[in-house]
C-alpha positions as CSV (number, residue, x, y, z in Angstrom):
1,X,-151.6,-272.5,0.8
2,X,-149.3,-273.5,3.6
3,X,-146.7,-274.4,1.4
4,X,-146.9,-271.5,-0.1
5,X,-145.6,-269.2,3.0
6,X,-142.2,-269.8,3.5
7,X,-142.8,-269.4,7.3
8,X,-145.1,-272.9,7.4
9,X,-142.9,-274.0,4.5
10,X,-139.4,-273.6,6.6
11,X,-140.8,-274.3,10.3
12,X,-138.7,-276.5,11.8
13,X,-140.0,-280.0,12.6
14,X,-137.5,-280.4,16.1
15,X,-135.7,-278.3,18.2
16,X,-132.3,-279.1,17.3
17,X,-133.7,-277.5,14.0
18,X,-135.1,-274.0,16.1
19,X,-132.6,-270.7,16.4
20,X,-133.4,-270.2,20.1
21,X,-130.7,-269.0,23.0
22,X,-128.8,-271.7,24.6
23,X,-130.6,-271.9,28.0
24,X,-134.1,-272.2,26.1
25,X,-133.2,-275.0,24.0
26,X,-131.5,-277.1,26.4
27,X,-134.9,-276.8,28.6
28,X,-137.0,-277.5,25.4
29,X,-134.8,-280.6,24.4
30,X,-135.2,-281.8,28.1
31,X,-138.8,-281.7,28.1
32,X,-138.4,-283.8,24.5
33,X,-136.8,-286.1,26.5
34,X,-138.4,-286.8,30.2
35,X,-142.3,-285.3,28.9
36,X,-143.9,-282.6,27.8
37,X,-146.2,-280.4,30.9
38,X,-148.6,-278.1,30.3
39,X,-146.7,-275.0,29.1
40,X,-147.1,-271.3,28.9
41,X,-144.8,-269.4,26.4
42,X,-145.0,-265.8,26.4
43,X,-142.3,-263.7,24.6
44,X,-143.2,-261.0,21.7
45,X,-145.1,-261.6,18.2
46,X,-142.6,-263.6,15.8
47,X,-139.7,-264.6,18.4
48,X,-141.1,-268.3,18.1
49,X,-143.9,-269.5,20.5
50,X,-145.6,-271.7,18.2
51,X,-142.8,-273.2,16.2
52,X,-141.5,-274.3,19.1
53,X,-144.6,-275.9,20.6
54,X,-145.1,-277.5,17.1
55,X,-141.6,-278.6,16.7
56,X,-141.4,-280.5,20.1
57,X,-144.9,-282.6,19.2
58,X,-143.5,-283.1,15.9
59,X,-140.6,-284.5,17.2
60,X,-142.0,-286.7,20.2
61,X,-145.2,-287.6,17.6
62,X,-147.6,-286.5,19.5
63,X,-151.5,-285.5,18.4
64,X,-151.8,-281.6,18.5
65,X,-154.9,-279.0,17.5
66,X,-153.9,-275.4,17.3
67,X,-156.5,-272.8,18.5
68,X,-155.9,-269.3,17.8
69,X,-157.1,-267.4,20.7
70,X,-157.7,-264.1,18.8
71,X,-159.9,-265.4,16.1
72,X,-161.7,-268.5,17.8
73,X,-161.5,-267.7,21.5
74,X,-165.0,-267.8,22.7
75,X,-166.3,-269.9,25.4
76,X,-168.1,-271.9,22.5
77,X,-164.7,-273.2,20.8
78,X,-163.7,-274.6,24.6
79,X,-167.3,-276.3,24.8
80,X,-167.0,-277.8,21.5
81,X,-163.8,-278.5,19.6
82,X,-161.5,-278.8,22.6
83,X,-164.2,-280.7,24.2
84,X,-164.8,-283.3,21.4
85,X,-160.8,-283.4,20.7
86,X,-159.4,-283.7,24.5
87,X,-162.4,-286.3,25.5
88,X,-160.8,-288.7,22.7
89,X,-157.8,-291.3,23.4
90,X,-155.0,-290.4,20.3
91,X,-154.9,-293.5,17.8
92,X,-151.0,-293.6,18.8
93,X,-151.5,-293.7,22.5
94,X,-149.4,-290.9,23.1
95,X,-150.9,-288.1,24.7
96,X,-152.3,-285.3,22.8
97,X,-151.9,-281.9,23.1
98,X,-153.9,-278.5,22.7
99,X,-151.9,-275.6,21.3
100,X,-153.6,-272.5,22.0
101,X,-152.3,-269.6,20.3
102,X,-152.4,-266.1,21.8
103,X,-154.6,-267.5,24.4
104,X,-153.6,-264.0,26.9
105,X,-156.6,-262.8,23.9
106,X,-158.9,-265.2,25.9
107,X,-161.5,-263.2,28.3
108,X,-160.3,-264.2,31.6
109,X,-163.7,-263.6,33.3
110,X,-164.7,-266.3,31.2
111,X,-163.3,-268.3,28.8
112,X,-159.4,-268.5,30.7
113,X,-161.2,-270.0,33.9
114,X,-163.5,-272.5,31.7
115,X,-160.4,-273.8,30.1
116,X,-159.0,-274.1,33.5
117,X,-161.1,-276.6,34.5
118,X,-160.5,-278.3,31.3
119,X,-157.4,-278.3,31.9
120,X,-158.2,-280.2,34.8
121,X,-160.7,-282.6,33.5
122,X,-158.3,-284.3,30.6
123,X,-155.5,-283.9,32.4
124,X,-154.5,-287.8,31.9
125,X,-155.5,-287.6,27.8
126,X,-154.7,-284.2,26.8
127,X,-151.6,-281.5,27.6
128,X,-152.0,-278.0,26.9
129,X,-149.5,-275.3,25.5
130,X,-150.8,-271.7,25.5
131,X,-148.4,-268.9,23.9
132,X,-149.2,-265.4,25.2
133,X,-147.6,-262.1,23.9
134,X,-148.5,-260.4,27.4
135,X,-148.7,-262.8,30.5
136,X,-150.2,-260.3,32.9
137,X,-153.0,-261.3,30.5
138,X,-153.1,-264.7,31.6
139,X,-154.9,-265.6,34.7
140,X,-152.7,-266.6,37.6
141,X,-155.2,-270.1,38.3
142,X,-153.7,-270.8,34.5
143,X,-150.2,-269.6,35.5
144,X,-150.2,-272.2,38.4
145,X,-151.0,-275.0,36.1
146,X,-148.5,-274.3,33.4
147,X,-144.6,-274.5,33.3
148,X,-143.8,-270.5,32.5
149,X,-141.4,-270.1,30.0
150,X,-140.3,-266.8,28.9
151,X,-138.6,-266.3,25.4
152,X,-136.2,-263.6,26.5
153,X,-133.5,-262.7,24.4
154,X,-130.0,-261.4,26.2
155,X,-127.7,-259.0,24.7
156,X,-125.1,-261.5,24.2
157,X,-127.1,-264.2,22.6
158,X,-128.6,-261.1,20.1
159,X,-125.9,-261.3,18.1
160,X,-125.7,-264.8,17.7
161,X,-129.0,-265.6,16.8
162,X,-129.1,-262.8,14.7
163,X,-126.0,-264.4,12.8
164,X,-127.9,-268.2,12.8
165,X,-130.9,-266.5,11.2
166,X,-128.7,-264.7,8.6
167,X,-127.3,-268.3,7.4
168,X,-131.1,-269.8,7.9
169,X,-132.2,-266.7,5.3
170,X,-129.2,-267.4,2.6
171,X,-130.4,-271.2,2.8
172,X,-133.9,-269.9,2.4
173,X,-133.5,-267.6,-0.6
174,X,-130.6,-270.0,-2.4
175,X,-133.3,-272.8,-2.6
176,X,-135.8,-270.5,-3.9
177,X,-133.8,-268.9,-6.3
178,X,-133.5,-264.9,-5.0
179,X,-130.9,-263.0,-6.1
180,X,-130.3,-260.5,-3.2
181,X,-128.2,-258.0,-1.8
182,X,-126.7,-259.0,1.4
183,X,-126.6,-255.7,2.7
184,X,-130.3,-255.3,2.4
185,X,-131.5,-258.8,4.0
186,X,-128.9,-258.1,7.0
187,X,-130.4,-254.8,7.6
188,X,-133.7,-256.4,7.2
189,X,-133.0,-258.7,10.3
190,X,-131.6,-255.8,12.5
191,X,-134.8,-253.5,11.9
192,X,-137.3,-256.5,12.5
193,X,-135.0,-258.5,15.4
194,X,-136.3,-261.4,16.6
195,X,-139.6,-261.3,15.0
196,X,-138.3,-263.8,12.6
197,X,-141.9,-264.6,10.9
198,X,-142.1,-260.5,9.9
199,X,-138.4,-260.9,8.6
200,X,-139.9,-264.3,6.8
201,X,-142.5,-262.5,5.4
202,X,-141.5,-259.3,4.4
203,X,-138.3,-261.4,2.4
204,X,-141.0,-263.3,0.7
205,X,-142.9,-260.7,-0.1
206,X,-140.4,-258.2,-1.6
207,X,-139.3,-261.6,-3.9
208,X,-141.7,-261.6,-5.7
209,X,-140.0,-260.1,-8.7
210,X,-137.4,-262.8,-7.9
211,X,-134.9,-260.5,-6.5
212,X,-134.3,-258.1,-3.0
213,X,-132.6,-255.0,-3.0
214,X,-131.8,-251.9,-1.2
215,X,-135.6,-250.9,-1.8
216,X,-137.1,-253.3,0.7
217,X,-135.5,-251.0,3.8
218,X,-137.8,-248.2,3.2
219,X,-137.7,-245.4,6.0
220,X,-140.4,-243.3,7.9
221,X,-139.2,-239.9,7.6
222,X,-140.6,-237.0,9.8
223,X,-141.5,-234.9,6.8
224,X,-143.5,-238.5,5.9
225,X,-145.5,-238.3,9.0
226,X,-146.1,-234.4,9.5
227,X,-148.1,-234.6,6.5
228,X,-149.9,-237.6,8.0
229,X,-150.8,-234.9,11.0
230,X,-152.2,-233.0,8.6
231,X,-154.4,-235.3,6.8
232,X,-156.1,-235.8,10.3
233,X,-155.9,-232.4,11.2
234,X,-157.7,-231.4,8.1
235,X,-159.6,-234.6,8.2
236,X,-159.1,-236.1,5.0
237,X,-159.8,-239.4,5.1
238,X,-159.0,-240.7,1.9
239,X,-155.1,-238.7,1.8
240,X,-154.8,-241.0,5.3
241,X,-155.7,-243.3,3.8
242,X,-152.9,-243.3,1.0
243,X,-150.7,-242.0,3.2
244,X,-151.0,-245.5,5.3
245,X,-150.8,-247.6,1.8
246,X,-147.5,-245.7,0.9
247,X,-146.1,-246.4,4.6
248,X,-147.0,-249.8,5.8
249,X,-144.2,-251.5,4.8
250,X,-142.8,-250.2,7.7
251,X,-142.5,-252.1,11.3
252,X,-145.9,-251.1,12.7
253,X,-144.0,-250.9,16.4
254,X,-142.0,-247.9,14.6
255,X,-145.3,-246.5,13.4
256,X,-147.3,-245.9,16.3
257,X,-144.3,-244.7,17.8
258,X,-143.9,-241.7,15.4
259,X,-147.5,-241.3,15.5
260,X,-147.3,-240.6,19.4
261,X,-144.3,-238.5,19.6
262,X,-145.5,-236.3,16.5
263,X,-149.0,-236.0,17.4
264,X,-148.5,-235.3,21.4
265,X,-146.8,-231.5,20.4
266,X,-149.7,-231.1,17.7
267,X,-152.8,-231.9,19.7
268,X,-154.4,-229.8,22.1
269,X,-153.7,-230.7,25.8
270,X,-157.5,-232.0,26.3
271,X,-157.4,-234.6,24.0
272,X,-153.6,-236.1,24.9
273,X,-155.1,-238.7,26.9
274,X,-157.6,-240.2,24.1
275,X,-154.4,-240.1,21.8
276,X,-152.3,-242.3,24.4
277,X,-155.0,-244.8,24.9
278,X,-155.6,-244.9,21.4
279,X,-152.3,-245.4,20.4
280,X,-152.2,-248.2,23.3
281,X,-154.9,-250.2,22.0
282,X,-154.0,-250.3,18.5
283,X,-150.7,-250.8,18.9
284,X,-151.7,-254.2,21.5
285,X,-154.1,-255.3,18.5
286,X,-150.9,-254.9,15.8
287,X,-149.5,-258.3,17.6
288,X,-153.2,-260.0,16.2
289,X,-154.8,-259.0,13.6
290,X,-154.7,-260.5,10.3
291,X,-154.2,-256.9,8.1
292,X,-152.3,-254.4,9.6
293,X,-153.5,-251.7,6.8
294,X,-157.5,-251.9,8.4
295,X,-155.9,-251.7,11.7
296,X,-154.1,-248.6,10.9
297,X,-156.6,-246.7,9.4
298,X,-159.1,-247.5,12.1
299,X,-156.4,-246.6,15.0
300,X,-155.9,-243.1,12.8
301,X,-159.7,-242.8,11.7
302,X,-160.5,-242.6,15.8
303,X,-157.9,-239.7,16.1
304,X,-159.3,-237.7,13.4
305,X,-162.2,-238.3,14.6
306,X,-162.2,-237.2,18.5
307,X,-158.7,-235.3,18.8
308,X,-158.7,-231.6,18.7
309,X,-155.6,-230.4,16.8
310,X,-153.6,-226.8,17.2
């Protein structure tokens, strides 16, 4: 199945191989060289995190298990499968590492200060690199333990990068054999900059017929989302419902966006904070889940639900 997703069957396997800014690979391809620390990555969903984390092991041959934080966070996976896999010497000798994906999902009244003292423990077996799309999330006893890099992207290196993705893209699509229109994959990037796994992904999935086109860059109109307001004004579930399956192939960032600034003029004053809190939630849970559509429909299901319209 891995093979099959062109974001596991592309990843780079070093850094050299990685379309990062200048500053961030040079520090990357220093720790390569003089050892990996314990590392905390934050930066947005897509610009990289993991790949990069993967691609150093890879290229130092280290031992690594990844843990998604979101899915198999609980106090039980530190007792047990970190446990069991940090407590063991690597049949290499090298170190081994932890990868713990999304770990600012972690409860920090619990499980972030448990794995602190892991962290502690197999210090002199095991290294640890969490990712985190919010570090405020991240407890400051992990923060002190951890090299904090941040994957911040500067106006002048945008373009750039934006460029070495393009070429990456072309490379990608030639060797699969997609016929597409340039136009359409460059626009593509722009509208979903730098979440390069949403750019992988959407590509993949609009080539299915074996071709891209104009089609893929699909737009949210306001006329589109007044007659969302409507569905949950009226409270028809299933017309929200179609409504979302019509829409999704937008950048859910853009959706909740629209969804706030249409909504706040149509809802009665009252009920403007549940919307914003709403909106917040749902949105934070957008960088996680595994289907965006149930996400969605749940976030919009709430607001018909216990929002008074005009």
């Amino acid at each position: 199945m891995d093979n099959f997703l062109w974001t596991e069957k592309y990843r780079p396997n070093c850094i050299s191989d990685t379309i990062l800014p200048q500053n961030l690979s040079t520090t990357f391809n220093e720790f390569v060289e003089k050892g990996i620390p314990n590392l905390l990555l934050c930066g947005g969903p897509g610009v990289g995190k993991t790949t990069v984390a993967r691609a150093m092991l890879d290229q130092v041959g280290s031992d690594y298990m990844i843990i998604n934080g979101s899915m198999n966070g609980g106090i039980d996976t530190l007792r047990n499968d970190i446990k069991s896999y940090a407590s063991t010497v690597s049949l290499n000798g090298k170190r081994k590492f932890v990868i713990l994906d999304e770990a600012d999902y972690l409860n920090p009244q619990s499980t972030q200060p448990a794995l602190r003292n892991f962290m502690e423990e197999y210090s002199k077996n095991c290294g640890f690199i969490l990712t985190a799309n919010y570090k405020n999330r991240i407890i400051e006893p992990l923060h002190s333990r951890c090299s904090s890099i941040e994957f911040n992207i500067s106006n002048e290196d945008k373009p750039i990068l934006a460029k070495n993705f393009m070429a990456r893209v072309e490379h990608i699509l030639t060797k699969e054999n997609i016929e597409y229109n340039k136009k359409a994959v460059v626009e593509l990037i722009v509208k979903f900059f730098p979440d390069w796994r949403r750019i992988l992904n959407e590509l993949q999935r609009y080539s299915s017929s074996g071709k891209i086109d104009v089609g893929i860059l699909t737009q949210l109109s306001d006329g589109s989302f007044n007659t969302l307001v409507q569905c949950l004004k009226k409270k028809e579930f299933n017309q929200m419902r179609k409504w979302v399956a019509e829409n999704l192939d937008n950048d859910p960032t853009t959706i909740y966006r629209k969804l706030y600034d249409t909504c706040n003029t149509n809802m009665k004053d009252n009920t403007i904070p549940i919307l914003v809190t709403t909106i917040a939630d749902y949105q934070y849970k957008s960088a996680f889940v595994a289907d965006q559509e149930i996400n969605l429909v749940a976030c919009l299901t709430t607001l018909m639900i216990e929002c008074e319209f005009k």
